[in-house]
PDB file with one MODEL, atoms N, CA, C and O in Angstrom:
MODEL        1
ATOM      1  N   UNK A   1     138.387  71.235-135.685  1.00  0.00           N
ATOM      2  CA  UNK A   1     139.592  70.464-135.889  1.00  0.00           C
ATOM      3  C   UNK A   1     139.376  69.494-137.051  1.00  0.00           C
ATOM      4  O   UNK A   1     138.331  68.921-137.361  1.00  0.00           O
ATOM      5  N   UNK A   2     140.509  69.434-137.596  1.00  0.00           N
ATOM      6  CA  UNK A   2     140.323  68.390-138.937  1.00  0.00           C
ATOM      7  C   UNK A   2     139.979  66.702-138.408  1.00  0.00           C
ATOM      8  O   UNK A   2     140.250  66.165-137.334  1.00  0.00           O
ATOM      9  N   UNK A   3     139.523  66.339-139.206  1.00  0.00           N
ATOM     10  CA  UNK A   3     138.832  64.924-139.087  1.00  0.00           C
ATOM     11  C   UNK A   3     140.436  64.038-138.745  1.00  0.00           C
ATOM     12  O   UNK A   3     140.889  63.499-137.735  1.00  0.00           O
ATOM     13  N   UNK A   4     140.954  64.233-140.162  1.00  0.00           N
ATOM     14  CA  UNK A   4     142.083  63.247-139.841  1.00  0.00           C
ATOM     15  C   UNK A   4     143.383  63.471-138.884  1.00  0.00           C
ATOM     16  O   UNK A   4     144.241  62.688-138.476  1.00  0.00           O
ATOM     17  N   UNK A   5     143.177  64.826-138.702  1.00  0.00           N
ATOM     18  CA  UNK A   5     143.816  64.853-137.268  1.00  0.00           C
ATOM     19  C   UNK A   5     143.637  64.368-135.668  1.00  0.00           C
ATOM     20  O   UNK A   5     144.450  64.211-134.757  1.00  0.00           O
ATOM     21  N   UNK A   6     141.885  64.175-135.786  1.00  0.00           N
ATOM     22  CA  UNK A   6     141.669  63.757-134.419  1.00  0.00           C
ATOM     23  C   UNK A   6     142.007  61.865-134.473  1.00  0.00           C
ATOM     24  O   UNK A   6     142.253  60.991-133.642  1.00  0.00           O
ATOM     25  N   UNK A   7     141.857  61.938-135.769  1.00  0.00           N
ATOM     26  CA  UNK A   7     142.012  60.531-135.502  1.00  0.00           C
ATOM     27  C   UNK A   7     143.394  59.705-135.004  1.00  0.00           C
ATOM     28  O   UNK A   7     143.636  58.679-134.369  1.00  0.00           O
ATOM     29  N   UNK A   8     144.283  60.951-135.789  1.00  0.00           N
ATOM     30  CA  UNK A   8     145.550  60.479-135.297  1.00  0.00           C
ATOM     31  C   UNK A   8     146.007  60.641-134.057  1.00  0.00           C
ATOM     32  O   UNK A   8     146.975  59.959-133.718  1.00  0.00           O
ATOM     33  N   UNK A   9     145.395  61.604-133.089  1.00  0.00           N
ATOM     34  CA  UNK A   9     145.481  61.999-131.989  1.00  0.00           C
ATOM     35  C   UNK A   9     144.971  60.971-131.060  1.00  0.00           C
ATOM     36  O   UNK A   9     145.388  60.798-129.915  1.00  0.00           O
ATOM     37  N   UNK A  10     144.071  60.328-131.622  1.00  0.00           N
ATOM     38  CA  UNK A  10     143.344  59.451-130.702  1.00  0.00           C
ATOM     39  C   UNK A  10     143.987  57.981-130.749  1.00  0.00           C
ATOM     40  O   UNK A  10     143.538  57.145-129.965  1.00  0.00           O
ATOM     41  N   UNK A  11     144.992  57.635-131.611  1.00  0.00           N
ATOM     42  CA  UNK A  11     145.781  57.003-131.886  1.00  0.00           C
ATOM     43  C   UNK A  11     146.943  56.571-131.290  1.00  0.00           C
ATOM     44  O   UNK A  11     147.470  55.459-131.295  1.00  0.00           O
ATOM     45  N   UNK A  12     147.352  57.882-130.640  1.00  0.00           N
ATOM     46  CA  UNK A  12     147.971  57.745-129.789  1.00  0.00           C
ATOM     47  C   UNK A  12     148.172  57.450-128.048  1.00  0.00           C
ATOM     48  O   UNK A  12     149.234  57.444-127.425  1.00  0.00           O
ATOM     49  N   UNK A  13     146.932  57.242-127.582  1.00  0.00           N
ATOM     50  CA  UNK A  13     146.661  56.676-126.810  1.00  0.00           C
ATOM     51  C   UNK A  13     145.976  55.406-126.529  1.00  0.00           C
ATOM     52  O   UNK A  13     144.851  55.011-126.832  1.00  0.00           O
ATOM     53  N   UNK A  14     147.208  54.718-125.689  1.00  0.00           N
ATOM     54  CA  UNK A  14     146.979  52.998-125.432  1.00  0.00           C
ATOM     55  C   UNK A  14     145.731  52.821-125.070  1.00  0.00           C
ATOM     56  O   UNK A  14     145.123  53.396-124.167  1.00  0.00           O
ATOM     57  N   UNK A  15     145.141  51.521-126.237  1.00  0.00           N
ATOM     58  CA  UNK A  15     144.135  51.216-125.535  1.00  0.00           C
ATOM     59  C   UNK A  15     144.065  50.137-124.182  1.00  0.00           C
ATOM     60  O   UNK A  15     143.370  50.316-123.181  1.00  0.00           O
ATOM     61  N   UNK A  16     144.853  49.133-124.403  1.00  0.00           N
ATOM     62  CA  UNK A  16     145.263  48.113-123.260  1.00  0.00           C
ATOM     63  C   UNK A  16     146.144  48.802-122.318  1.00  0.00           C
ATOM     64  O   UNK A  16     146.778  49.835-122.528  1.00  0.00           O
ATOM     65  N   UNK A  17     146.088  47.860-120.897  1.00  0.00           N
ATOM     66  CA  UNK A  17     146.667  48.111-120.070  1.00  0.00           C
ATOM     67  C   UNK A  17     147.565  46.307-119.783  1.00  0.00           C
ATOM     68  O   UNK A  17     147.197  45.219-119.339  1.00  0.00           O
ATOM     69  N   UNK A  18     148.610  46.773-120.237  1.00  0.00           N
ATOM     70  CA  UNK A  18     149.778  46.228-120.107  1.00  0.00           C
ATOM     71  C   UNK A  18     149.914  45.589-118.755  1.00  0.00           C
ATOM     72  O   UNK A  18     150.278  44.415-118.696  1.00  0.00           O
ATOM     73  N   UNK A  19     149.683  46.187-117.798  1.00  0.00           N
ATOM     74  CA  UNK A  19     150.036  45.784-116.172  1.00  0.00           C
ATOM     75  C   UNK A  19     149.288  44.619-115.449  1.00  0.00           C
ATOM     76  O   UNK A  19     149.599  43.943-114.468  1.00  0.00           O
ATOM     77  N   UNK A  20     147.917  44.614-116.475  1.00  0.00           N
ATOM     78  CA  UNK A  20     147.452  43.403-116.287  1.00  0.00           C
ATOM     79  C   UNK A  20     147.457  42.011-117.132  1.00  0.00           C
ATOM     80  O   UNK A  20     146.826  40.954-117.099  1.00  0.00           O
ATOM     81  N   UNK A  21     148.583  42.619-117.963  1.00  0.00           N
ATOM     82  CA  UNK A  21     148.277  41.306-119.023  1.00  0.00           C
ATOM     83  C   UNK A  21     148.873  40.156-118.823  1.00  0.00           C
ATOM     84  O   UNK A  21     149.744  39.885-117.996  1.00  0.00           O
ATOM     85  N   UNK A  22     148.231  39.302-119.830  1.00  0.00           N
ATOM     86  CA  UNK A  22     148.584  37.620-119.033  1.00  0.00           C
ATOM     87  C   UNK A  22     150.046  37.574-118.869  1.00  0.00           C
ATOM     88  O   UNK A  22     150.508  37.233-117.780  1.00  0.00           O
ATOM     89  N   UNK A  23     151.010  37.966-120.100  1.00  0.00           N
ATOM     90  CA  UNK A  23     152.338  37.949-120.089  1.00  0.00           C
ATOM     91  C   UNK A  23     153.389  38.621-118.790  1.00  0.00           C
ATOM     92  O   UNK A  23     154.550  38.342-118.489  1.00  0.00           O
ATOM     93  N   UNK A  24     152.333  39.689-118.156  1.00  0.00           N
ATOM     94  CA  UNK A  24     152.669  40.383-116.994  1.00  0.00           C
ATOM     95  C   UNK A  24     153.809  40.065-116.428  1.00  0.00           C
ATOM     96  O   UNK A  24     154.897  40.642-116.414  1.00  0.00           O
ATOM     97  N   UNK A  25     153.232  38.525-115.696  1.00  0.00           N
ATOM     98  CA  UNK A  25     153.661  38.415-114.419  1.00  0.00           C
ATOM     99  C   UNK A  25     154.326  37.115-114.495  1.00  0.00           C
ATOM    100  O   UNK A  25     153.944  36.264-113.691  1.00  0.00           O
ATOM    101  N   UNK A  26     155.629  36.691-115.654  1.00  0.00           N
ATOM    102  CA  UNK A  26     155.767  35.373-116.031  1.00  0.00           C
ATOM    103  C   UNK A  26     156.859  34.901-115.358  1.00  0.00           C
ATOM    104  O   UNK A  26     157.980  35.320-115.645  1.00  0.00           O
ATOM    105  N   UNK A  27     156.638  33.864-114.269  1.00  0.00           N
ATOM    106  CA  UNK A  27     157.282  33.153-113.598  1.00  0.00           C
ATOM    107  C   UNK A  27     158.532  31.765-114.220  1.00  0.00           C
ATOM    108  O   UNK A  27     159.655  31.417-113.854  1.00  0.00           O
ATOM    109  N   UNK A  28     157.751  31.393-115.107  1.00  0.00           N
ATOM    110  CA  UNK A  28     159.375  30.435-116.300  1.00  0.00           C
ATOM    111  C   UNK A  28     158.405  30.787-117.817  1.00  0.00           C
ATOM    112  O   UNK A  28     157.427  31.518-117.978  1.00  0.00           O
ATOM    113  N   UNK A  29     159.119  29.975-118.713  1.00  0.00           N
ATOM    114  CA  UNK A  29     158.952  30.104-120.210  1.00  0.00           C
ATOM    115  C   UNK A  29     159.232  28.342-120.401  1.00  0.00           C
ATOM    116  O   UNK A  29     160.263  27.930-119.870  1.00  0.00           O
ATOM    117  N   UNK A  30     158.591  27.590-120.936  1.00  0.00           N
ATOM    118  CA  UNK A  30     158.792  26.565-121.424  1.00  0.00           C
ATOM    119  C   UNK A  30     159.857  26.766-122.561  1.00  0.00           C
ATOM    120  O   UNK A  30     159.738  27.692-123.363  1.00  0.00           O
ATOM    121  N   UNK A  31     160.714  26.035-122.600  1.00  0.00           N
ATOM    122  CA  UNK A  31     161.493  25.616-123.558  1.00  0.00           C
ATOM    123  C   UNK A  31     161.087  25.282-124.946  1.00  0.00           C
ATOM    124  O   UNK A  31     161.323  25.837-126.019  1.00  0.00           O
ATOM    125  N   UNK A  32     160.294  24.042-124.573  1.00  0.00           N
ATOM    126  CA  UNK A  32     160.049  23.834-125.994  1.00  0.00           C
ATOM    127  C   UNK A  32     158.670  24.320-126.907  1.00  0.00           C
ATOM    128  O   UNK A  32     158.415  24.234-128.108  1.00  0.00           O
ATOM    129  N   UNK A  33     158.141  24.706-126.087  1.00  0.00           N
ATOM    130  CA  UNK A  33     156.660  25.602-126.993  1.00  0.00           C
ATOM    131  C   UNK A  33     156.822  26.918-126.355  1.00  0.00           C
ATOM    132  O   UNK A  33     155.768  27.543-126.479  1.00  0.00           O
ATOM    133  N   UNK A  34     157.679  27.560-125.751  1.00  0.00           N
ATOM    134  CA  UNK A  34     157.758  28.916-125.261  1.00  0.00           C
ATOM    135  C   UNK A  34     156.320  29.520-124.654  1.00  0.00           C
ATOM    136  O   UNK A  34     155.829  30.609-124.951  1.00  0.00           O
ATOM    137  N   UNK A  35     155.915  28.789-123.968  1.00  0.00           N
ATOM    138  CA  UNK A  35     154.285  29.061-123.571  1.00  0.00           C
ATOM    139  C   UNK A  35     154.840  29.679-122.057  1.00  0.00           C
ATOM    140  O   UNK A  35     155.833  29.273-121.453  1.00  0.00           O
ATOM    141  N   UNK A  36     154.219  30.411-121.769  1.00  0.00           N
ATOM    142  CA  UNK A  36     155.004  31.460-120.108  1.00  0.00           C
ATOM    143  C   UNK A  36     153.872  30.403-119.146  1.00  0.00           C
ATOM    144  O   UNK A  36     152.866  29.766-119.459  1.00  0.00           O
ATOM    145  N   UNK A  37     154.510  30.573-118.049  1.00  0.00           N
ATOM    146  CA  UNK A  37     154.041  30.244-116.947  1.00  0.00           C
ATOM    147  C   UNK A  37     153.510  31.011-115.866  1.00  0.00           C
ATOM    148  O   UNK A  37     154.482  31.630-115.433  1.00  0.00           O
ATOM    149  N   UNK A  38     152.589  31.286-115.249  1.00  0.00           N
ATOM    150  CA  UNK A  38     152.656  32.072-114.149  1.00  0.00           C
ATOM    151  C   UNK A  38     153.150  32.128-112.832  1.00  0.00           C
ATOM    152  O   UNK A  38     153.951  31.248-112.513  1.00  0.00           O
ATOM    153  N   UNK A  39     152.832  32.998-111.983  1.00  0.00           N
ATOM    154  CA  UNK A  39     153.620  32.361-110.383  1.00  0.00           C
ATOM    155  C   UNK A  39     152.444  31.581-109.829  1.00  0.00           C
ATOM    156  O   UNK A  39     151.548  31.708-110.664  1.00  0.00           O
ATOM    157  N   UNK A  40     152.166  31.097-109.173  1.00  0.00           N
ATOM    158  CA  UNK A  40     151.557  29.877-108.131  1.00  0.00           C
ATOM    159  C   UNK A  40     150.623  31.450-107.633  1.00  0.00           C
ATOM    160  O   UNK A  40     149.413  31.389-107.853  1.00  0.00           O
ATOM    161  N   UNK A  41     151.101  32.653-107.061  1.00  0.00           N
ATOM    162  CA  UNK A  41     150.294  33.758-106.748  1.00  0.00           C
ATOM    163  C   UNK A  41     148.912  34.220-107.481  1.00  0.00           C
ATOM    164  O   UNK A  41     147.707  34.357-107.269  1.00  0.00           O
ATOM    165  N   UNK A  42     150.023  34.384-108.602  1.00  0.00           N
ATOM    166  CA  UNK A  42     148.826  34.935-110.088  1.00  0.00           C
ATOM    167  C   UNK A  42     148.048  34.023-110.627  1.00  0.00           C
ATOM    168  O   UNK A  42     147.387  34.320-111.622  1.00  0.00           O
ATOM    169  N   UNK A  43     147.970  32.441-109.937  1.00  0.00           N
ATOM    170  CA  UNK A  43     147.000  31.652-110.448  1.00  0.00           C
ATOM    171  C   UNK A  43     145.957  31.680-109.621  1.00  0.00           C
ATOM    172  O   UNK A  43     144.777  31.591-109.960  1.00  0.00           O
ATOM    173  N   UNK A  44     146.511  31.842-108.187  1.00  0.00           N
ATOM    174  CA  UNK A  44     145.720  32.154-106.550  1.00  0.00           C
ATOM    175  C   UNK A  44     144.273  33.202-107.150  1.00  0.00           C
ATOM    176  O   UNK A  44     143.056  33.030-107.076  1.00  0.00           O
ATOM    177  N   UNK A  45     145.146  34.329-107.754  1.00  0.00           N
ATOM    178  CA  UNK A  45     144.558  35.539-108.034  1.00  0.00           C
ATOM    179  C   UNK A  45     143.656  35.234-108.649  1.00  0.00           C
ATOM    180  O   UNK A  45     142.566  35.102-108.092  1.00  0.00           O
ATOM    181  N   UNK A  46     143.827  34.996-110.156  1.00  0.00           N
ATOM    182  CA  UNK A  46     143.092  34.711-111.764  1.00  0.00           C
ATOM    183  C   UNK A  46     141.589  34.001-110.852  1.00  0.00           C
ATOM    184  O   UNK A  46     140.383  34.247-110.859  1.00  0.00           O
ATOM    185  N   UNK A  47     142.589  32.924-110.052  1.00  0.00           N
ATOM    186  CA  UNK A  47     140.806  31.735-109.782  1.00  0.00           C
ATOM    187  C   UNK A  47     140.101  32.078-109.162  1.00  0.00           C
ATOM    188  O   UNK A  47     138.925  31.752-109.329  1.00  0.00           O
ATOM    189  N   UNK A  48     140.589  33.105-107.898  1.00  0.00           N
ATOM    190  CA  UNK A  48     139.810  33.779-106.530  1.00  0.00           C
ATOM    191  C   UNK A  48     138.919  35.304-107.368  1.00  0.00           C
ATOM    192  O   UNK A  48     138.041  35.969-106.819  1.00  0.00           O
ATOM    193  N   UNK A  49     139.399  35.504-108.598  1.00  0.00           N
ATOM    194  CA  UNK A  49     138.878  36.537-109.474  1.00  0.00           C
ATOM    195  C   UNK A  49     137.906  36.437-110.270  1.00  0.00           C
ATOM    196  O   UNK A  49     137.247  37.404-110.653  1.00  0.00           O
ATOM    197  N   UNK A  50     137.617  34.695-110.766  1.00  0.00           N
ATOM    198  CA  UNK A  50     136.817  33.926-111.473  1.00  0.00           C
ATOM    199  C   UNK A  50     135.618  33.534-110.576  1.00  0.00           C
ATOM    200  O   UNK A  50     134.411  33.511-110.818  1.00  0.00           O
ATOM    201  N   UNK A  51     136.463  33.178-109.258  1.00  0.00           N
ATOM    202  CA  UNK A  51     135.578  32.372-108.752  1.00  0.00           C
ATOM    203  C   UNK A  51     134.291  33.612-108.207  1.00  0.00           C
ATOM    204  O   UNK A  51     133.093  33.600-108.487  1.00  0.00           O
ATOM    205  N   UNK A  52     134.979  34.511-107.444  1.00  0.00           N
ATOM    206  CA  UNK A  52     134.112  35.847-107.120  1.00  0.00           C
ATOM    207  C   UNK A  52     133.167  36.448-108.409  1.00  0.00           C
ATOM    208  O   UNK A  52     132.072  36.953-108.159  1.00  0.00           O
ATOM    209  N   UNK A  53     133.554  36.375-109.469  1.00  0.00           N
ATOM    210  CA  UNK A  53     132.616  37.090-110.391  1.00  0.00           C
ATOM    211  C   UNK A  53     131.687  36.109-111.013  1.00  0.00           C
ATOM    212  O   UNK A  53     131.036  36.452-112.001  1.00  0.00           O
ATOM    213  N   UNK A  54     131.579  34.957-110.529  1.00  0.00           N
ATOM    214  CA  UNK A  54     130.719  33.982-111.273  1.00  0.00           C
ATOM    215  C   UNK A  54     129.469  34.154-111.090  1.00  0.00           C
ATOM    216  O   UNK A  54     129.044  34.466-109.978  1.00  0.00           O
ATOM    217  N   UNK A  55     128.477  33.941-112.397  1.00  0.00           N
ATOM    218  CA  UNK A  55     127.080  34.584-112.655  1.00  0.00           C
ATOM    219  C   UNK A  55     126.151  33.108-112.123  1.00  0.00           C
ATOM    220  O   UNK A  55     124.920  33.113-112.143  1.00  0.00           O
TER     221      UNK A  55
ENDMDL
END
C-alpha cells in the first residue's frame, strides 16, 4: 500500500475520546469568562478518581 495513503487512512480515525472530556459534562457556562462548570457529580468523580490513583 502506498505510504501516503496509509497515512491518510490513519487520519481518519479519532484519536480522543470525546465522552470523557472536561467539556463533557457542563452543568452552567459563566457569563463573563465563558469558563464551563461542572455538576457537583463530576467533581465527586474527578476527586474520588484522583484521590484513588495517587502515587
Amino acid at each position: 500500500m502506498d505510504k501516503e495513503l496509509i497515512k491518510r487512512a490513519n487520519l481518519r480515525q479519532p484519536i480522543e475520546k470525546h465522552d470523557t472530556a472536561a467539556w463533557a459534562n457542563i452543568e452552567a457556562v459563566k457569563s463573563d469568562s465563558c469558563v464551563t462548570i461542572p455538576s457537583d457529580i463530576q467533581v465527586r468523580n474527578s476527586k474520588e478518581h484522583v484521590d484513588t490513583n495517587e502515587k
